[in-house]
N, C-alpha and C positions, 0 to 999 in steps of 0.2 A: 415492531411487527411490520413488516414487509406491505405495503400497501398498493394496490394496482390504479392507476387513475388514467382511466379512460380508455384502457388498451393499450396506451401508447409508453407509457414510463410507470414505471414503481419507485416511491417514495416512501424510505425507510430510513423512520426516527432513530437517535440513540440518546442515550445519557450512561454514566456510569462515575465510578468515584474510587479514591485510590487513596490509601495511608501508609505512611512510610516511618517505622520508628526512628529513628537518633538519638544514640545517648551521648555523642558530641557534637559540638559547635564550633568552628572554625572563627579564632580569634587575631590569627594572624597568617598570611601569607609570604614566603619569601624563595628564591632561587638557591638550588645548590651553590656549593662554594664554584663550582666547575661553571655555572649559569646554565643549566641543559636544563634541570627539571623544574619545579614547582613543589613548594614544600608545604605543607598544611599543618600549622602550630594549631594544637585544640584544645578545652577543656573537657571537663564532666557537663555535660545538661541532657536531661531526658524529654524530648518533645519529639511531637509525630505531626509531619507534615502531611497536610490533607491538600487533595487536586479533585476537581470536578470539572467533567468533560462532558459534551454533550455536542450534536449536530445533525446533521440530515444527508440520507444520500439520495442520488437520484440518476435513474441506472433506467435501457433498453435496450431491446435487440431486434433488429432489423434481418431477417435471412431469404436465403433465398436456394435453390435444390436444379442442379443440373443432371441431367440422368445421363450414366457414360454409356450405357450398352456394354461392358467390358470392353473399352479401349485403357489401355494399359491396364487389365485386369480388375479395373473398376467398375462399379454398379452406378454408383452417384457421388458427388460432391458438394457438399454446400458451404458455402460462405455465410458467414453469420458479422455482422458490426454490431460492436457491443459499444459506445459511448457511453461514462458514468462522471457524476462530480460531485463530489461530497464535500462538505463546510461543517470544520470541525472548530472547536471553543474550548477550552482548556484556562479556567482561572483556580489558583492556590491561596490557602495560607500559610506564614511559617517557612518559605520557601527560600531565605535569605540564611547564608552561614550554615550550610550543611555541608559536610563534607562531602569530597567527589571520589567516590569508590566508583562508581560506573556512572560515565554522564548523560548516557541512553537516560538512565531511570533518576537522577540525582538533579541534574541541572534541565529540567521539561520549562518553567518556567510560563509567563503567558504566553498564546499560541492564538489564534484570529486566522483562519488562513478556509481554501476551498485547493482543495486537490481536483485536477481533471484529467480523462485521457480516455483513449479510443482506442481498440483489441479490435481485430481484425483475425477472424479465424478461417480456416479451412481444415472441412471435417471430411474423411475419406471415408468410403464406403466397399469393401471388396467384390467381386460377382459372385454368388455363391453357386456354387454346383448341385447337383442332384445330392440330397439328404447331407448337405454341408448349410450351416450357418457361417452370413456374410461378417467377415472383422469390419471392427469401425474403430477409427483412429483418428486422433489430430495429426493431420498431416503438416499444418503451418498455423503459425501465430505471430501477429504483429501488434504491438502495443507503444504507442506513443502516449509518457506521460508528464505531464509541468504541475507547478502547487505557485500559486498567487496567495502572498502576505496579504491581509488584512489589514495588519497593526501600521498606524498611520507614522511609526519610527521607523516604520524597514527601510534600508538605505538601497535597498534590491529586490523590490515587490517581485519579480518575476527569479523561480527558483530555477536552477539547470534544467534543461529537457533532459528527458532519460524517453530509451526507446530500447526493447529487448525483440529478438527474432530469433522463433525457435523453428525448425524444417527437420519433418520426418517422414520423409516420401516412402519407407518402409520398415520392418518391427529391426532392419541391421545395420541403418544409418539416418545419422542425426546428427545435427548443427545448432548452434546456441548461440546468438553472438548480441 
């Protein structure tokens, strides 16, 4: 549950837990005859890998409200900074010699880590007219985010920056990049 401290940031707990059946186990690994792919030799075994995950997020918003008068047809604009960072934990058992049908969901593994980043918005406002209600839209969004390893084995505690910008200065054009 979502907690507010102080005014200033909300901190919101999680845990949760996840089983995954198997009725094989990967006995042996080897390369096409070509060398391209990966081949998974398996037996019969019925076992369910279990994951539990839990961590904390911690999230605020900053804003602030410019009033346009309708210049370029607008009433107000506000800017909103949203900084958040969560520290997520992720331990299994049984997690060794499962086959990899999807390694999104097959190969999670231990996980130690804290995600962070910072959203940058602007919300537009239209001027409304006599017995018209004003449109409100995100007009822009910018979002810079990185994830810092915990696990004292990462050979690259710091993970690629990723950074998304979305611009929609009105409801017939927009930009994503």
């Amino acid at each position: 549950r979502p907690t507010p401290v102080a005014g200033l940031v909300t901190v919101t707990p999680f845990a949760g837990g996840r089983a995954t059946y198997y009725n094989k186990r990967v006995v042996n690994q080897r390369l096409t005859p070509d060398g391209t792919n990966l081949f998974e030799e398996t037996e019969d075994d019925n076992h369910v890998r279990t994951q539990l995950e839990g961590g904390l997020e911690l999230e605020s918003r900053v804003s602030r409200v410019w009033m346009m008068d309708g210049t370029w047809g607008l009433g107000a604009i506000q800017h909103v900074i949203e900084p958040r960072a969560t520290w997520t934990e992720i331990r299994g058992l049984d997690q060794k010699a499962n086959p990899q049908f999807d390694p999104a969901i097959d190969d999670i593994g231990k996980v130690s880590q804290v995600a962070y980043s910072i959203t940058q918005r602007l919300n537009a406002k239209t001027q409304a007219g006599p017995y018209e209600e004003p449109v409100r839209w995100e007009a822009a969004r910018f979002t810079v985010a990185q994830v810092f390893n915990l696990l004292p084995a990462a050979d690259e505690p710091f993970k690629d920056l990723a950074a998304e910008l979305i611009v929609r200065p009105n409801q017939y054009f927009g930009l994503r990049g």
